[in-house]
C-alpha positions in Angstrom: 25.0 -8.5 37.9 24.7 -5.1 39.1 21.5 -3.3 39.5 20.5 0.0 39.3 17.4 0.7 41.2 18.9 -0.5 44.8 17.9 -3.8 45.0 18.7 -7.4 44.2 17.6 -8.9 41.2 16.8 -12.3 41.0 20.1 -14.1 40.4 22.4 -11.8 42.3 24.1 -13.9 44.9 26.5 -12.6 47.6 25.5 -9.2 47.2 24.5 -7.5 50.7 21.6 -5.3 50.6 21.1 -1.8 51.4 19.7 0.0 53.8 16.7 1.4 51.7 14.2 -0.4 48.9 12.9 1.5 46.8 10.5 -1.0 45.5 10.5 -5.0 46.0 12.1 -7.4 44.6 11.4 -8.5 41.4 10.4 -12.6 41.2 11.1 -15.1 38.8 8.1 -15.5 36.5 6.6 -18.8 37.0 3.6 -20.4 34.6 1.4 -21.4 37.3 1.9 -18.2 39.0 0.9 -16.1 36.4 -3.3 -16.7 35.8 -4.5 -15.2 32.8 -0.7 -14.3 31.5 -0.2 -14.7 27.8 2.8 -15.6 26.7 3.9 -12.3 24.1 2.5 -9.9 27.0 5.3 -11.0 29.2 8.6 -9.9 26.6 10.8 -8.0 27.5 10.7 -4.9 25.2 14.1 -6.0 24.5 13.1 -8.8 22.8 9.7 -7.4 21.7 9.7 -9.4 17.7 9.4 -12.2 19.7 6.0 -11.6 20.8 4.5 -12.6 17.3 5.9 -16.1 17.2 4.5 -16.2 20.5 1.1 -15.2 19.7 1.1 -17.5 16.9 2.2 -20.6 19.3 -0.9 -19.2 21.5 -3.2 -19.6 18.7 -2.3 -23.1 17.3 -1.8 -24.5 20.9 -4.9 -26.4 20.9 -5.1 -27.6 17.2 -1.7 -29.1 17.0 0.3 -28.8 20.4 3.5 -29.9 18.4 4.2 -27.1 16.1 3.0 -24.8 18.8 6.0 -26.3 21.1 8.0 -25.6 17.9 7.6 -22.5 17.5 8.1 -21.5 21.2 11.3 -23.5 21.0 12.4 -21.4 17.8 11.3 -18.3 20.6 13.4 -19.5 23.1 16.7 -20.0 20.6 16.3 -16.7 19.1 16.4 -15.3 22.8 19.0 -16.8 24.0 20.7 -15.5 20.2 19.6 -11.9 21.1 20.7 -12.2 24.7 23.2 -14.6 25.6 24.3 -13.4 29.2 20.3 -12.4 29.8 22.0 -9.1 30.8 18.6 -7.1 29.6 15.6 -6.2 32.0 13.3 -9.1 32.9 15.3 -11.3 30.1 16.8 -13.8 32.5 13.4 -14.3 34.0 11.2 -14.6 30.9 14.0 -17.3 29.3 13.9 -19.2 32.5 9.9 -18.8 32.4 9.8 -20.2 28.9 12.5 -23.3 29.0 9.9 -24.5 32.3 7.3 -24.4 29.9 9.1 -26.5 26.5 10.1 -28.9 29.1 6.6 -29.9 30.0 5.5 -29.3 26.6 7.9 -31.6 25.3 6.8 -34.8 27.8 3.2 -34.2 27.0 3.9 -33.6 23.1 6.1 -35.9 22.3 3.9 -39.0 22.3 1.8 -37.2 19.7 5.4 -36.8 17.2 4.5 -38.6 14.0 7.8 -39.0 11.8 10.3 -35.5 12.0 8.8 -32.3 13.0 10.0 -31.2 9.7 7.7 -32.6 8.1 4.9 -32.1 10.8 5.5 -28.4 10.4 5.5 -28.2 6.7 2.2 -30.2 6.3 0.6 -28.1 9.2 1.9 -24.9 7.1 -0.1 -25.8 3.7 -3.1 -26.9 5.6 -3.3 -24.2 7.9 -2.7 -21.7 4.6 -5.4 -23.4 2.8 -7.8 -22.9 5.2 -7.1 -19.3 6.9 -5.0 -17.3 4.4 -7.0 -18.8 0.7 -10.1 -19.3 2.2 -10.0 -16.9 4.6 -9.4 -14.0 1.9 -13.5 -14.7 1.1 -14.7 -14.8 4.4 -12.7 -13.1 7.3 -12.4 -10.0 8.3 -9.2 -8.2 8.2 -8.2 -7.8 11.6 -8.5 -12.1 11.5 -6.6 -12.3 8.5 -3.7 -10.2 9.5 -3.7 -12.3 12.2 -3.7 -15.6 10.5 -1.0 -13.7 8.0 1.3 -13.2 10.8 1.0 -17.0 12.2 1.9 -18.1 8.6 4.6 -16.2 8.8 5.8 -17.3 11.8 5.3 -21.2 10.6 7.4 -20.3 7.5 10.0 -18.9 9.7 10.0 -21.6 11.8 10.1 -24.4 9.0 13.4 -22.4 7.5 15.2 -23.3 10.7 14.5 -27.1 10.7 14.6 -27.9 7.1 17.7 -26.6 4.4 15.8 -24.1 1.9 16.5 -25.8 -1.2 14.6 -29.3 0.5 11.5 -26.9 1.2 8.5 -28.5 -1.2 7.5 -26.2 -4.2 4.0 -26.2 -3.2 5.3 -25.0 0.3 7.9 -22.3 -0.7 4.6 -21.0 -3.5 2.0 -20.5 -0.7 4.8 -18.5 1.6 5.4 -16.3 -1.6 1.5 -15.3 -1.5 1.3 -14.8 2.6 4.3 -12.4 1.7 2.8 -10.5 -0.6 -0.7 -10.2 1.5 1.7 -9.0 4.2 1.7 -6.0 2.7 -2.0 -5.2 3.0 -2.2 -5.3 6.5 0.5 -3.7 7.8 0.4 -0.7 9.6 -0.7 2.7 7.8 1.1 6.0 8.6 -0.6 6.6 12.3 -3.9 4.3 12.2 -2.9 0.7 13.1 -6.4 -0.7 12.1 -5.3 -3.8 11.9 -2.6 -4.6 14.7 -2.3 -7.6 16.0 -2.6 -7.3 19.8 -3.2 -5.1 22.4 -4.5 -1.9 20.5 -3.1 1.3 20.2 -4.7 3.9 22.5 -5.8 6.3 19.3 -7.7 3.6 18.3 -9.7 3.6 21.2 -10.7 7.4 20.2 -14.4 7.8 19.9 -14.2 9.6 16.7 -12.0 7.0 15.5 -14.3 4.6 16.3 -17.9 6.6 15.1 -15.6 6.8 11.4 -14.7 3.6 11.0 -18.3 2.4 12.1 -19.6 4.7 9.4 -17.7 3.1 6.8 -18.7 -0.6 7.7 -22.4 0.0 6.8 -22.3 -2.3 3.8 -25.0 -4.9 4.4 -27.5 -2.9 2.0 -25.5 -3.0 -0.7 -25.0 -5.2 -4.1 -22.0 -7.9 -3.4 -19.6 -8.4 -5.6 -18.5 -12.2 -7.1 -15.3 -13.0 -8.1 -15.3 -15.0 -11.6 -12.6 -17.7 -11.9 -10.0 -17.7 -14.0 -10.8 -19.8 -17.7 -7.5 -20.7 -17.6 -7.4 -22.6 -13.6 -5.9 -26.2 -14.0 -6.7 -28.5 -11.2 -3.8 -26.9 -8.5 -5.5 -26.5 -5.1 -3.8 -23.2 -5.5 -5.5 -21.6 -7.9 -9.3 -20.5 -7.5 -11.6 -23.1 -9.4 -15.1 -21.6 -8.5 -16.7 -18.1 -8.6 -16.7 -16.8 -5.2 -18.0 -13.8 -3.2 -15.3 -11.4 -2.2 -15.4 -10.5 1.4 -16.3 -6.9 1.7 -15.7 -5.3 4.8 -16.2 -1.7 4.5 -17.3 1.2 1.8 -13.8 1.5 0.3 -13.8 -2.3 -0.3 -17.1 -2.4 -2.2 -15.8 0.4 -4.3 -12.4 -1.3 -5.1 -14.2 -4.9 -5.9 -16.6 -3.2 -8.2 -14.1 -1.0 -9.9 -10.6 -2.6 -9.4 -8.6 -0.2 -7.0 -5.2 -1.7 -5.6 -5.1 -2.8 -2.4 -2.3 -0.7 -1.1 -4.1 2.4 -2.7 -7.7 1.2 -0.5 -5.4 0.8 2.8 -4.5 4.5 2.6 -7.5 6.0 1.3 -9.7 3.8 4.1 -6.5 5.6 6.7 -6.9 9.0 4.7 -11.0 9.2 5.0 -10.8 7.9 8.6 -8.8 10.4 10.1 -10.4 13.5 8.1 -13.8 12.4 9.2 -12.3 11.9 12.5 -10.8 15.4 12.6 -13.7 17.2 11.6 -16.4 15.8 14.1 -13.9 17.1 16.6 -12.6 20.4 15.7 -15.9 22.2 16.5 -16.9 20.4 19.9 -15.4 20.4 23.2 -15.8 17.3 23.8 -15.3 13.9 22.4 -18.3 12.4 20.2 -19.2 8.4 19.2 -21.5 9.6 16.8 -20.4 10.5 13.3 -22.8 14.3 12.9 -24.7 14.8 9.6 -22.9 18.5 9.5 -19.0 16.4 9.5 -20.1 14.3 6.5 -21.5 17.9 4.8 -18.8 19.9 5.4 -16.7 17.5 3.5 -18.9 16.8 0.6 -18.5 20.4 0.1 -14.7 20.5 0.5 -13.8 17.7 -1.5 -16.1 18.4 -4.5 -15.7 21.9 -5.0 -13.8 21.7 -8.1 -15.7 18.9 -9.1 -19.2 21.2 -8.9 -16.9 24.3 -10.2 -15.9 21.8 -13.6 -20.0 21.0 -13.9 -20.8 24.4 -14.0 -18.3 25.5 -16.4 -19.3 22.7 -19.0 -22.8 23.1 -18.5 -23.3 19.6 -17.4 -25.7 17.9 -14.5 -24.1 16.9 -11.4 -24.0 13.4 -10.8 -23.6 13.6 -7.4 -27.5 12.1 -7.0 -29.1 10.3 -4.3 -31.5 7.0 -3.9 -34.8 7.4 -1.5 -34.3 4.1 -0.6 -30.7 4.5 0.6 -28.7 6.1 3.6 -28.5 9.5 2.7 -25.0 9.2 5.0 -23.7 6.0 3.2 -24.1 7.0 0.0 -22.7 10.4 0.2 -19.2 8.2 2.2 -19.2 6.2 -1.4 -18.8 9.3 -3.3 -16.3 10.8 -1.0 -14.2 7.5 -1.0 -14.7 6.9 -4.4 -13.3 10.3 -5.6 -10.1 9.7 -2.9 -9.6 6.4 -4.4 -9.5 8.1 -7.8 -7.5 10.3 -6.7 -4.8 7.7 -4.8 -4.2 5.6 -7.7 -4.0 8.7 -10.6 -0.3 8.4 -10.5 0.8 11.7 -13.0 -2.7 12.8 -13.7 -3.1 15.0 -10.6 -1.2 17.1 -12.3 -4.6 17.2 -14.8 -7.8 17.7 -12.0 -10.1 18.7 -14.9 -9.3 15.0 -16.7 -9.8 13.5 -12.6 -13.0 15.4 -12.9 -14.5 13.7 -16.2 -12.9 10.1 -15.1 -15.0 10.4 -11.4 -18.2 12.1 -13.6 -18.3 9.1 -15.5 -17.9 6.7 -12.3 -19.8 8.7 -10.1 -22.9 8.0 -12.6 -21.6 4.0 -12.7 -22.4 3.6 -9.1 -25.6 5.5 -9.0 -27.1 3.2 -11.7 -25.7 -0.3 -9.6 -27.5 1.1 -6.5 -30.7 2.2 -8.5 -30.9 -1.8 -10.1 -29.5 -3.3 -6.5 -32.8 -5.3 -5.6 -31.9 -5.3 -1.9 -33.4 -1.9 -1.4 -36.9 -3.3 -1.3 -36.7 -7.0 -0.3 -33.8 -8.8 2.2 -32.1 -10.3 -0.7 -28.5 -8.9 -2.4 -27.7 -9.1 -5.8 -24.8 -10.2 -6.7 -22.4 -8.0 -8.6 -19.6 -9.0 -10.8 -15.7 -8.0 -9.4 -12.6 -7.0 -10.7 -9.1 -7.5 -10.8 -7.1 -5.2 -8.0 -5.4 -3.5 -11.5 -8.4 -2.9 -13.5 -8.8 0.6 -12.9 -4.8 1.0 -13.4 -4.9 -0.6 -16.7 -8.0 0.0 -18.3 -8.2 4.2 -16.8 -4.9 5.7 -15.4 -1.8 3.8 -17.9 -3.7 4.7 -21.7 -3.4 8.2 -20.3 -0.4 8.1 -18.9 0.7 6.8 -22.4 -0.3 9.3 -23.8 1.6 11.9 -21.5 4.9 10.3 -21.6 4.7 10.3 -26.0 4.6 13.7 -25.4 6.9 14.5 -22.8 9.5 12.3 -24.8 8.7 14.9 -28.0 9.6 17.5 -25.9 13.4 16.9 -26.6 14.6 17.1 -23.3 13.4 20.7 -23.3 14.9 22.4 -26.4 11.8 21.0 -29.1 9.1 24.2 -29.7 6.7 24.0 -27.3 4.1 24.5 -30.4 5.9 20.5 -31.3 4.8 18.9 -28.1 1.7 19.2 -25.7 1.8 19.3 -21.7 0.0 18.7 -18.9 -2.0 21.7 -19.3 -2.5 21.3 -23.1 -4.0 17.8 -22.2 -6.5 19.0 -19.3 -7.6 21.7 -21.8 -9.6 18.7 -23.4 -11.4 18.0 -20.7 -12.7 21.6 -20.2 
């Protein structure tokens, strides 16, 4: 194996060396060697989607030393799949780092085997989904989820390689079904990986970044919401049996549990508000800030609700843009803000009508004033408890009778050659809500 940099790798027997070293020779990475080394911060960025299985073999180590073996075994295959002549940087010496560690993993786990790992694997994956991915959902925070999201993943993965598919358990193949679909919400957003799994991203480590996202997770104060269960749950672990409280993290998660904003909708709205906070507590100031000014939050208000203050005046209507003594002037005036983005986000077709986005965030606007004026936790420590809604409720019940309505008429239209005095359009419609 030739190298490039003027110097022997590892392996490379029989080669002389030259005159001059530019650097020293790279060593063979051994476990004992390596204090304080975690196992995904050592791939090779050749083999980078390895890190995650990994990590999840890091995190289940202790709890069941088997299935973490497992998966570094699946690792170590997939390597060897990606690379079979170790011909990429560092690749020959992280394989031969991680088959020294399954071989004394294997000695000291094998005593503990208990029937196939099969089976070991697949009982570990429902209990471990159970307890971190259903439970969790009520009482984790997201950057704990994602990662318990990602080590169910990587057990599923796993699983598929030691047992055929179609012999997978129904129960099993159902809860891997659900930590797909909850994937989804915490993945990374356009440019703010707020939940990454790892080392973080330099931009997160932006003090306006950070002063944002602090101002958003000021939710302690406010009414929690309690998720009903369904009248219809039969006695399947998997469905949800009890009324529960819903985790709420930050503003924008309060807002979609009481009114029933869609997850995917909340993750770019929560990005969307982040960064424009972000950006305005910088653009005026030479240098970086931690602390989220009264004057950023302002200067917003005044940008985002300008039409919205414009529509009140026009139909002689109050403002309901009101505030509480008893609340954080700041906090309160973030709810609107993300209230009307989330609006906004999930409107579909109906941007095209801002005077009909106008009435609908009037209307909800006034909603929330009146659950913060009732909340009881304004004047004593405890929180009252506020009933939730489905993740579609404000789809269904706002945005598609609306939409509805639109598309009736757009179909009257006759694909453009019906009189326009036959058929109404997006202007005719947001004329109503003048």
């Amino acid at each position: 194996m030739a190298s490039t940099s003027g110097t022997k790798g590892p392996f490379e027997i029989g080669r002389p060396p030259r005159k001059r070293m530019v650097r020293a020779p790279m060593r063979n990475v051994d476990l004992e060697n390596e204090e304080g080394a975690v196992d995904s911060e050592i791939v090779p960025s050749s083999l980078a989607v390895l890190a995650p299985i990994l990590r999840a073999a890091l995190e289940i180590e202790e709890e069941n030393p088997r299935v973490a073996y497992l998966c570094r075994f699946h690792a170590f295959e997939k390597a060897h799949t990606m690379d079979p002549t170790s011909s990429g940087r560092r690749v020959r010496q992280f394989k031969t780092y991680l088959l020294h560690k399954l071989e004394r993993e294997d000695e000291l786990t094998k005593r503990l085997r208990e029937g196939s790992d099969g089976r070991e694997l697949a009982t570990y994956y429902q209990h471990f989904y159970e307890r971190k991915i259903r439970d969790g959902e009520f009482s984790q925070r997201p950057e704990e989820m994602a990662k318990n999201v990602e080590i169910a993943t990587v057990l599923y993965e796993v699983l598929k390689t030691m047992v055929a598919p179609p012999n997978i358990e129904e129960r099993t193949r159902r809860y891997a079904e659900d930590v797909e679909h909850k994937r989804g919400q915490y993945e990374h957003y356009n440019i703010l990986p707020l939940y990454a799994v790892g080392v973080k991203p330099a931009i997160m480590e932006l003090p306006e970044i950070k002063a944002a996202i602090l101002a958003l997770y000021k939710v302690d104060n406010l009414p929690m919401p309690i998720i009903r269960a369904r009248p219809d749950a039969s006695n399947d672990d998997y469905t949800t049996r009890t009324d529960r409280l819903k985790r709420v993290n930050d503003i924008l998660d309060w807002i979609a549990s009481v009114f029933g904003f869609q997850k995917g909708n909340v993750a770019n709205q929560r990005e969307h508000l982040i960064l424009l906070l972000a950006n305005l507590n910088i653009r005026d100031r030479v240098e970086s800030s931690s602390q989220l000014h009264v004057e950023t939050i302002e200067k917003l208000m005044r940008t985002i609700f300008k039409n919205y203050e414009s529509w009140c005046h026009y139909v002689r209507c109050e403002s309901n843009l009101r505030f509480l003594k008893d609340y954080d002037l700041e906090q309160i005036k973030l709810i609107y803000i993300a209230l009307y983005l989330l609006i906004w986000g999930e409107a579909s077709n109906i941007r095209f009508m801002p005077e009909c986005i106008c009435y609908i965030f009037h209307h909800m606007c006034h909603e929330v004033y009146t659950i913060l004026g009732k909340n009881p936790s304004r004047v004593t420590e405890s929180t009252e408890l506020l009933e939730g809604r489905d993740d579609e409720y404000f789809l269904r019940e706002v945005i598609s009778p609306i939409y509805q309505v639109l598309m009736k008429e757009a179909k009257r239209n006759n694909k453009g050659k019906a009189s326009h005095s036959n058929w109404r359009n997006y202007d005719d419609l947001n004329e109503y809500f003048w």
